[in-house]
C-alpha positions as YAML, in Angstrom:
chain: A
units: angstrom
residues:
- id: 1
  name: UNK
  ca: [0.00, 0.00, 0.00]
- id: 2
  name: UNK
  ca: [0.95, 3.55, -0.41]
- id: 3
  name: UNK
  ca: [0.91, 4.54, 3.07]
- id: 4
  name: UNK
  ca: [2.86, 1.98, 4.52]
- id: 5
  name: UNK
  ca: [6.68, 2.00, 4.52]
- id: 6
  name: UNK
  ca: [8.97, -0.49, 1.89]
- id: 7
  name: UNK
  ca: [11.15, -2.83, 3.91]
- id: 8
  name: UNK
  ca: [14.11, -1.23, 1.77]
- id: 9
  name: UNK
  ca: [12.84, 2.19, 2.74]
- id: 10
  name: UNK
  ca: [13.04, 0.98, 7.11]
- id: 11
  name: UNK
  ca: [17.20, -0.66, 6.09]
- id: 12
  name: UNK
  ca: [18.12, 2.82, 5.07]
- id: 13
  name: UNK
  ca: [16.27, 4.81, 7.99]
- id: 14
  name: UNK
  ca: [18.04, 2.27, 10.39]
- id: 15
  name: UNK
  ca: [21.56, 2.91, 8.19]
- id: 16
  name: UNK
  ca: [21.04, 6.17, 8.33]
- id: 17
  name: UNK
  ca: [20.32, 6.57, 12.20]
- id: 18
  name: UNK
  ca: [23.38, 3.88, 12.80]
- id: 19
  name: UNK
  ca: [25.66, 5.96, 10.76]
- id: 20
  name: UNK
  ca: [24.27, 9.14, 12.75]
- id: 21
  name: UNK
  ca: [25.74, 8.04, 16.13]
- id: 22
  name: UNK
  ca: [28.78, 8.54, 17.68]
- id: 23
  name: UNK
  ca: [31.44, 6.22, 16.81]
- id: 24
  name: UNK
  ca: [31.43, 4.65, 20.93]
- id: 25
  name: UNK
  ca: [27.15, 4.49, 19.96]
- id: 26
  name: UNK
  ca: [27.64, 2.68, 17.17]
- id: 27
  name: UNK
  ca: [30.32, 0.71, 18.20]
- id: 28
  name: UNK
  ca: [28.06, -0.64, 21.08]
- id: 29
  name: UNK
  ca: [24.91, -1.00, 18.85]
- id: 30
  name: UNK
  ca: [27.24, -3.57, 16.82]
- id: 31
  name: UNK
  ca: [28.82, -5.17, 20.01]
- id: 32
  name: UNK
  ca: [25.43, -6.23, 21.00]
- id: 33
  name: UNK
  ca: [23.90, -7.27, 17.37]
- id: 34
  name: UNK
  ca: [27.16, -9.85, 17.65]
- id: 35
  name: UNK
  ca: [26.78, -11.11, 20.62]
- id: 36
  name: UNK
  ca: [23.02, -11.89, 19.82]
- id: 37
  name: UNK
  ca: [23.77, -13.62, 17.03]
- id: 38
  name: UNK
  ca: [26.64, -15.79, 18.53]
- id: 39
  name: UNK
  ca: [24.40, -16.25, 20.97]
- id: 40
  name: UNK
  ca: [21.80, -17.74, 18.97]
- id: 41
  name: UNK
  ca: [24.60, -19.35, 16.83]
- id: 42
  name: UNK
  ca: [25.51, -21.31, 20.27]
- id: 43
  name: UNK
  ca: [21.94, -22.39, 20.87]
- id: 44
  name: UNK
  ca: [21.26, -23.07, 17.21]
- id: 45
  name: UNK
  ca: [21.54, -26.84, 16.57]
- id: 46
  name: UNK
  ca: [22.10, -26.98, 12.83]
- id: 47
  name: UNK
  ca: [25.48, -26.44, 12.60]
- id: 48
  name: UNK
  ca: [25.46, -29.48, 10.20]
- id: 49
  name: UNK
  ca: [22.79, -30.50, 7.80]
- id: 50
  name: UNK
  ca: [22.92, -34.19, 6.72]
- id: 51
  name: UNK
  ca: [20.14, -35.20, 4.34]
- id: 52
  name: UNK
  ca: [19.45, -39.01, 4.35]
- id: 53
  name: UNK
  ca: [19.19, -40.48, 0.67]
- id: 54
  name: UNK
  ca: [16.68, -43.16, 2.20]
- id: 55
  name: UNK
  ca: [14.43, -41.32, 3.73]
- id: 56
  name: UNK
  ca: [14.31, -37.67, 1.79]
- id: 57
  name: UNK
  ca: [11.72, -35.99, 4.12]
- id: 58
  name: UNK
  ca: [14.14, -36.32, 6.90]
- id: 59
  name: UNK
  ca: [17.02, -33.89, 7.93]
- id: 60
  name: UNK
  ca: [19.64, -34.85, 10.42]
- id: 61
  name: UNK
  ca: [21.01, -31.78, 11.85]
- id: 62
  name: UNK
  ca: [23.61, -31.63, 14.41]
- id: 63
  name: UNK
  ca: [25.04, -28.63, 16.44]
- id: 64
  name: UNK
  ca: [27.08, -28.27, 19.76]
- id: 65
  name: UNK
  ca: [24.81, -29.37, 22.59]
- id: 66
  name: UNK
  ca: [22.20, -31.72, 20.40]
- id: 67
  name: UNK
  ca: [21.11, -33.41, 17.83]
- id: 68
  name: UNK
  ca: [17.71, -33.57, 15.74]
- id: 69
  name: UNK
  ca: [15.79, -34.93, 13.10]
- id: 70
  name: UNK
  ca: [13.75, -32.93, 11.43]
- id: 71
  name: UNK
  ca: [10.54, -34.60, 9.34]
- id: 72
  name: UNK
  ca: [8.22, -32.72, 7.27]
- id: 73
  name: UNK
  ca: [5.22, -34.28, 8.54]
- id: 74
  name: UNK
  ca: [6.15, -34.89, 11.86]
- id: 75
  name: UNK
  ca: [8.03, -32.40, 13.37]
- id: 76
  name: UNK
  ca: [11.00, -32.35, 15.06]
- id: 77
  name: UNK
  ca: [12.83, -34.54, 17.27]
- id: 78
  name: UNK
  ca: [15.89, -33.42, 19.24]
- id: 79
  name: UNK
  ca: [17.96, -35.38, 21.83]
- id: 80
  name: UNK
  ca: [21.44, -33.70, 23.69]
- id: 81
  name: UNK
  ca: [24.49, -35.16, 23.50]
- id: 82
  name: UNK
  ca: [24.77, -38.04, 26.05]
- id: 83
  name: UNK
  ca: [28.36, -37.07, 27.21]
- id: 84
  name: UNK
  ca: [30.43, -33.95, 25.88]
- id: 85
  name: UNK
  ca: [33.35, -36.49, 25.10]
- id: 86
  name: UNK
  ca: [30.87, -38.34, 22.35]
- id: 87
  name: UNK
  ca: [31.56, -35.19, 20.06]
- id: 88
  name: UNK
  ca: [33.89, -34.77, 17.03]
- id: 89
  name: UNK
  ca: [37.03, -32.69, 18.07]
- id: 90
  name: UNK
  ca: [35.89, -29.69, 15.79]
- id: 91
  name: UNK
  ca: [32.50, -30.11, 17.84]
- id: 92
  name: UNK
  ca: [34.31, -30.17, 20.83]
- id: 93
  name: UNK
  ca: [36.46, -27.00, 20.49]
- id: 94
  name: UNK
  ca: [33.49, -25.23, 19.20]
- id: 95
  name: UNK
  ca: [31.05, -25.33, 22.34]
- id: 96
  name: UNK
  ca: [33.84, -24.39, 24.92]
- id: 97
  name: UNK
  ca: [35.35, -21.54, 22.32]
- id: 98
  name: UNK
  ca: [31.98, -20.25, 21.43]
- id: 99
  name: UNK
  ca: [30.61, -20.35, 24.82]
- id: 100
  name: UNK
  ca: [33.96, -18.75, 25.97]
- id: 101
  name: UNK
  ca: [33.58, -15.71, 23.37]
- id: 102
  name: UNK
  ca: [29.29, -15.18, 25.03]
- id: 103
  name: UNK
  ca: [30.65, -14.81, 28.40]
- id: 104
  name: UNK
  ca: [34.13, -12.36, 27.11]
- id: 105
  name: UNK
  ca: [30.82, -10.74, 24.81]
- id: 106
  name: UNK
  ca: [28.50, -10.34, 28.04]
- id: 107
  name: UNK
  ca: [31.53, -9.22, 30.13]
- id: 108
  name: UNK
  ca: [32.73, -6.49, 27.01]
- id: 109
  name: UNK
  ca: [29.32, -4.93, 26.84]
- id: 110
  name: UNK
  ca: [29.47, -4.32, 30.43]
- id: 111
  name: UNK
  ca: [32.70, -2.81, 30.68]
- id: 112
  name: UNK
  ca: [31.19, -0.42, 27.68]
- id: 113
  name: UNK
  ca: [29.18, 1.26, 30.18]
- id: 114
  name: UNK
  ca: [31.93, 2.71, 32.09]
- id: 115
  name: UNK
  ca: [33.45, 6.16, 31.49]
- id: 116
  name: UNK
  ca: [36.77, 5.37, 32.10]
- id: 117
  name: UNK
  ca: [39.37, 5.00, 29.56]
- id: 118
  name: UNK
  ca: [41.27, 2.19, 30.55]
- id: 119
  name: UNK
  ca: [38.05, 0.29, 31.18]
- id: 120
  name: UNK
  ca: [36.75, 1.33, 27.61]
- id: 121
  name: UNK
  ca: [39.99, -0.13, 25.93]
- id: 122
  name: UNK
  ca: [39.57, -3.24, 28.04]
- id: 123
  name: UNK
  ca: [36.16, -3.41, 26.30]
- id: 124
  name: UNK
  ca: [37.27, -3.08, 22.95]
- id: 125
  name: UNK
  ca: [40.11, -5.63, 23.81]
- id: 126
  name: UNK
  ca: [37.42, -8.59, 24.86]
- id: 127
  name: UNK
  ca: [35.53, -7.57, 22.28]
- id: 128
  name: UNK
  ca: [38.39, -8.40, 19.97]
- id: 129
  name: UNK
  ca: [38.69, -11.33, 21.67]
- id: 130
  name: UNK
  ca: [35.24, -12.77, 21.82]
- id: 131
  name: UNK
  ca: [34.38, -11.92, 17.88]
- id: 132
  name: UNK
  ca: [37.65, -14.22, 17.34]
- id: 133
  name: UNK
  ca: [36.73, -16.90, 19.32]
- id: 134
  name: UNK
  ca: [33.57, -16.81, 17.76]
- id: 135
  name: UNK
  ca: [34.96, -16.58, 14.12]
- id: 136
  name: UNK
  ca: [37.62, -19.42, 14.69]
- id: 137
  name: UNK
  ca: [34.98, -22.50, 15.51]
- id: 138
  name: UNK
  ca: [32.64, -21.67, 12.78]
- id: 139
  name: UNK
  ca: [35.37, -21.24, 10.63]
- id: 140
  name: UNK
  ca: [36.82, -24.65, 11.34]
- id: 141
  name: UNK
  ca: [33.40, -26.36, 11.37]
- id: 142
  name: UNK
  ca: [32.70, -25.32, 8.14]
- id: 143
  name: UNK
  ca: [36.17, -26.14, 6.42]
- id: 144
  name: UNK
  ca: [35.46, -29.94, 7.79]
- id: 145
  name: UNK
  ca: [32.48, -30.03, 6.52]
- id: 146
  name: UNK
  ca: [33.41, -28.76, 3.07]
- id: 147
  name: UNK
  ca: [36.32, -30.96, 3.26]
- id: 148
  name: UNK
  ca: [34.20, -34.65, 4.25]
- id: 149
  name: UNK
  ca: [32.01, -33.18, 1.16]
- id: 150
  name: UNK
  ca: [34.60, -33.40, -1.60]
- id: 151
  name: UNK
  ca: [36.52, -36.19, 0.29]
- id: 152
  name: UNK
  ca: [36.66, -39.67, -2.33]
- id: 153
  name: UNK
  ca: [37.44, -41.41, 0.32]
- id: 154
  name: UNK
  ca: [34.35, -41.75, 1.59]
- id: 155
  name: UNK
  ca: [31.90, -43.69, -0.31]
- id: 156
  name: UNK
  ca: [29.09, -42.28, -2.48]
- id: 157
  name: UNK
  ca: [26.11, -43.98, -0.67]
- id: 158
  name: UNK
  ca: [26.97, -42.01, 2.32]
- id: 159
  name: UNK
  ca: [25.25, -39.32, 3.15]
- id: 160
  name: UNK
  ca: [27.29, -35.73, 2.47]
- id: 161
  name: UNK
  ca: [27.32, -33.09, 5.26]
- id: 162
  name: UNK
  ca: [26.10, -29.53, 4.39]
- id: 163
  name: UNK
  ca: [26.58, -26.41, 5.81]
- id: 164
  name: UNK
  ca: [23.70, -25.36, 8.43]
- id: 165
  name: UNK
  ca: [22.48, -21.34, 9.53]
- id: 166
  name: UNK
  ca: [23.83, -21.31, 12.75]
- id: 167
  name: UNK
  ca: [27.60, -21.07, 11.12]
- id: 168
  name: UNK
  ca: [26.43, -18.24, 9.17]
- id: 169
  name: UNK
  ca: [25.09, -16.70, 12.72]
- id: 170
  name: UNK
  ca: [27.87, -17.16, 13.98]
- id: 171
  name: UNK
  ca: [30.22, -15.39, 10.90]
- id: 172
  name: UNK
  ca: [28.18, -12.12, 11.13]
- id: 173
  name: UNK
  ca: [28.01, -12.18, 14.81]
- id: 174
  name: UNK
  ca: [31.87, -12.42, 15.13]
- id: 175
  name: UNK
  ca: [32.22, -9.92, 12.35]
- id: 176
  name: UNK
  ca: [29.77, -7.58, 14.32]
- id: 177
  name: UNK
  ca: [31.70, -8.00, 17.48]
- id: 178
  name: UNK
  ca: [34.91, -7.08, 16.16]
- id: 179
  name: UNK
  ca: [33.58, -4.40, 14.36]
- id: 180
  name: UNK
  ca: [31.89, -2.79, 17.18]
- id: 181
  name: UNK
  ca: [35.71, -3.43, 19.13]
- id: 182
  name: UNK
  ca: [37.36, -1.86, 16.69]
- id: 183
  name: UNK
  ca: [34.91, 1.75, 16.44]
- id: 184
  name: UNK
  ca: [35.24, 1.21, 20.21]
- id: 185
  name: UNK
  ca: [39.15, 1.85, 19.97]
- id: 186
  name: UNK
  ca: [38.93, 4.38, 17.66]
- id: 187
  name: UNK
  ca: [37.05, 6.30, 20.05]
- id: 188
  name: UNK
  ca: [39.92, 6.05, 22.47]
- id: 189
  name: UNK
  ca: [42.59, 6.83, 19.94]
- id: 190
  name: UNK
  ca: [40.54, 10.39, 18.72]
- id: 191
  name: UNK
  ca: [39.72, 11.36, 22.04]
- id: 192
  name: UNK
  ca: [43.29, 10.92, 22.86]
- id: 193
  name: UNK
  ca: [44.44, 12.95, 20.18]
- id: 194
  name: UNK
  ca: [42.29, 15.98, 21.10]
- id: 195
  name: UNK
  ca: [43.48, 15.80, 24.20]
- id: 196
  name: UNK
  ca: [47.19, 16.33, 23.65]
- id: 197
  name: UNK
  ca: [46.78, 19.93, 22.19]
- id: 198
  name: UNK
  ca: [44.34, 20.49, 25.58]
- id: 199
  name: UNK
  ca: [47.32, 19.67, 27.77]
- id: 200
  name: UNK
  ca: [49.55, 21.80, 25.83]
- id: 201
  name: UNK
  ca: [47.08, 24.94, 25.77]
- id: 202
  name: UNK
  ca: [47.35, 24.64, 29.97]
- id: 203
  name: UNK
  ca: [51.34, 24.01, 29.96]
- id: 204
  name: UNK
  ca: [51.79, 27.52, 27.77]
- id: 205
  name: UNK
  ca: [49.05, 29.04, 29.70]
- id: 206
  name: UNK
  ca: [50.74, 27.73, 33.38]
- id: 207
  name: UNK
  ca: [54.27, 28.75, 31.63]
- id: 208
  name: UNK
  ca: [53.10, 32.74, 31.04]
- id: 209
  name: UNK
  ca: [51.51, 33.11, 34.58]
- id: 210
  name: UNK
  ca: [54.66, 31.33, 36.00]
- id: 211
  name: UNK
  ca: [56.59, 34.32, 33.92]
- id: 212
  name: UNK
  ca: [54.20, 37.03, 34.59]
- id: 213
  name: UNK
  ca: [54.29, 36.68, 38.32]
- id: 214
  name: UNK
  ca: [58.00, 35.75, 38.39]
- id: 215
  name: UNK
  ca: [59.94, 38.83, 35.91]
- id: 216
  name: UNK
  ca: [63.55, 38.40, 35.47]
...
């Protein structure tokens, strides 16, 4: 309708009012988008998609903490991992590493808050940190899985592994993070540099008074 607004038309109002904001603003606007979507990456179970040859309206998916099957008549049907040592390595790595770079993520955003320099650059810092460990797991995941797909190894009537959304959650949510790190430290290096000419205005100004009061 004519009245009501495109969706393109609501991405570049929220552009435009993201690109409005201070650096620090936006910086913590992207923090958080991140760490949502790492977050939902961690809780996301579809890390890998296997679909089953012999029975096609079923999807296997797998992701860090459980398993499910997936039917298109009856639902879905998940079950968590009976010990954490049942898990490929890459699996293994990727819960404590993801779930590492949430709690660095959680801990960044409230170091954020403070006013403080040295606690803002320890912000950006675990943000660097967590949108790394994030990046790294998915990353790896995703290069095994592409890897077992073009393997000839393995026999054709096996079922190939596919990529699932949760690694692609996990990309832009580790891209965010870092991101919103790096527009944090920026911050810290401009309001730096406007200081320096600050505390040279009060030197010359302390130096005159020091001369006026004390003529040779």
């Amino acid at each position: 309708m004519k009245g009501e607004p495109s969706c393109g038309h609501t991405l570049q109002l929220l552009v435009y009012h993201t690109t409005s904001l201070s650096p620090k603003h936006s910086g913590f606007l992207l923090s958080v988008l991140g760490w949502v979507l790492t977050g939902i990456c961690n809780y996301l179970s579809d890390w890998k998609n296997l679909n089953l040859d012999l029975k096609v309206l079923e999807l296997w998916t797998m992701g860090v903490w459980e398993t499910c099957v997936v039917q298109d008549v009856g639902g879905t049907q998940c079950k968590d991992f009976d010990s954490f040592l049942a898990l490929p390595l890459e699996f293994k790595i990727s819960r404590i590493l993801v779930s590492t770079s949430n709690g660095l993520g959680l801990l960044s955003l409230d170091t954020e808050q403070k006013l403080k320099k040295q606690l803002l650059l320890l912000g950006g810092i675990l943000l660097w940190m967590s949108g790394v460990l994030a990046l790294v797991p998915v990353s790896w995941v995703a290069h095994t899985i592409i890897q077992e797909f073009w393997d000839e190894v393995i026999p054709e009537i096996l079922p190939r592994g596919e990529t699932g959304d949760a690694l692609f959650s996990g990309w832009f949510g580790g891209f965010f993070i870092i991101l919103g790190g790096s527009l944090l430290l920026s911050t810290i290096c401009l309001s730096s540099d406007h200081q320096l000419p600050e505390q040279y205005a009060m030197f010359n100004i302390h130096y005159k008074n020091l001369i006026q009061y004390n003529p040779e």
